[in-house]
C-alpha positions, 0 to 999 in steps of 0.5 A, a space after each residue: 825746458 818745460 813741457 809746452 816749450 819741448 812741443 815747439 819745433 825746435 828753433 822756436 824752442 831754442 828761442 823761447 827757452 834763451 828768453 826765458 833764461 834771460 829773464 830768469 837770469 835779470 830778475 835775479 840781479 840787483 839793478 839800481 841805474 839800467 842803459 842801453 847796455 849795461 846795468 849799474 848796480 851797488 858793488 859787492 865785495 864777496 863778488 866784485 874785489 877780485 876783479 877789481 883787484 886785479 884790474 887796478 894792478 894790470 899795467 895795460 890799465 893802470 898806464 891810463 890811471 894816476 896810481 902807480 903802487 901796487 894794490 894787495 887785496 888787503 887794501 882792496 878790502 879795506 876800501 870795500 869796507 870803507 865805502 858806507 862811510 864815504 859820504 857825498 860819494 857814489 860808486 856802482 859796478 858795471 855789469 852787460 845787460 845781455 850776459 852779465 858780465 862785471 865790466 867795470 866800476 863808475 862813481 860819482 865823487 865829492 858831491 856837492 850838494 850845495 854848489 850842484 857838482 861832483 866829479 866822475 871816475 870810470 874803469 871799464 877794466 874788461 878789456 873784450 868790452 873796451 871801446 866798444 859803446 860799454 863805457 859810454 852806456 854807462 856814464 850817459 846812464 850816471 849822467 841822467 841819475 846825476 842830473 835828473 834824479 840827484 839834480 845836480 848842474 855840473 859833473 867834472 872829470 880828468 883823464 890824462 893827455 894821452 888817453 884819446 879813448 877816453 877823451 873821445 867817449 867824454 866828448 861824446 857825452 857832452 864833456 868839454 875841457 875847461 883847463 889842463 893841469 901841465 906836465 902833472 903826470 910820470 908815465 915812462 919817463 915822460 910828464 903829462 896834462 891833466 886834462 880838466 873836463 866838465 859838463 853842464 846839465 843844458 848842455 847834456 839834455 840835447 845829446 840825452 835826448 838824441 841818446 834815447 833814440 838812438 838803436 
């Protein structure tokens, strides 16, 4: 603590020394997109790939995902190094505002610059920070950079027929489905639908707009 924080009592020193802390600790972060609770930022390989790594291998996660080969961290690295080349794609690591923790990953995949589409990927691959409005943050926050910066109209998703968690949180965020691929997914000896979802920017400015006054 500096000089003029050890004069305070010590519960307003306690406090003060935290705030200062915090913002030292933001200022120091690269933040491109910023939600209610977490950031988004460019992933980085030196910090980002062991994590990433280890959660596309968990099974508690990857059952949610359409991949069922393992990953080495041989071909984690080259996905990383392949990432300045992937035009029309845009991948981001998801980070807490309050303690910054890497949480997860989000994208926006096959922009179409001409039609005004893309299709979203998520992994929230921390399991403390499941299910608790993380992930939500996050794509309403991808969706305003989607549809006010990038001006695109439509954003696309899939997510298996049995992952109510992640139906859910997309209903939240204006998705609707459009369709089903049926019986299109081995998950334990048993086939699933792809669940076709899609939101269209008219009808996401209403929830963004009660989204922003929200606590």
């Amino acid at each position: 603590m500096n000089r003029d924080i050890e004069k305070l009592p010590q519960s307003e020193a306690v406090f003060c020394w935290f705030f200062q802390r915090k913002r030292s600790v933001m200022s120091d972060r690269v933040i491109f997109l910023k939600g209610k609770k977490v950031i988004m930022r460019p992933m980085n390989q030196e910090t980002d790939m062991a994590d990433f790594q280890r959660w596309i291998n968990d099974p508690e996660i990857r059952r949610f995902l359409t991949g069922c080969m393992p990953i080495s961290m041989q071909q984690e690295e080259k996905w990383f190094d392949a990432l300045p080349d992937r035009h029309g794609h845009i991948a981001l690591a998801i980070e807490t505002i309050e303690d910054g923790v890497l949480i997860g990953n989000m994208a926006l995949h096959n922009i179409n610059w001409i039609s005004g589409t893309a299709v979203t990927g998520a992994l929230i691959g921390n399991i403390e920070y499941q299910g608790r409005g993380y992930g939500t943050d996050a794509k309403m926050t991808l969706l305003n950079y989607a549809f006010n910066t990038l001006g695109l109209r439509k954003v696309c998703s899939e997510v298996l027929d049995f992952n109510g968690r992640s139906l859910r949180y997309a209903a939240k965020c204006g998705y609707k489905e459009e369709g089903r691929l049926v019986q299109h997914n081995l998950f334990n000896g048993k086939y699933y639908d792809n669940v076709l979802l899609a939101v269209f920017r008219e009808d996401w400015l209403p929830l963004w707009e009660k989204y922003q006054l929200q606590d």
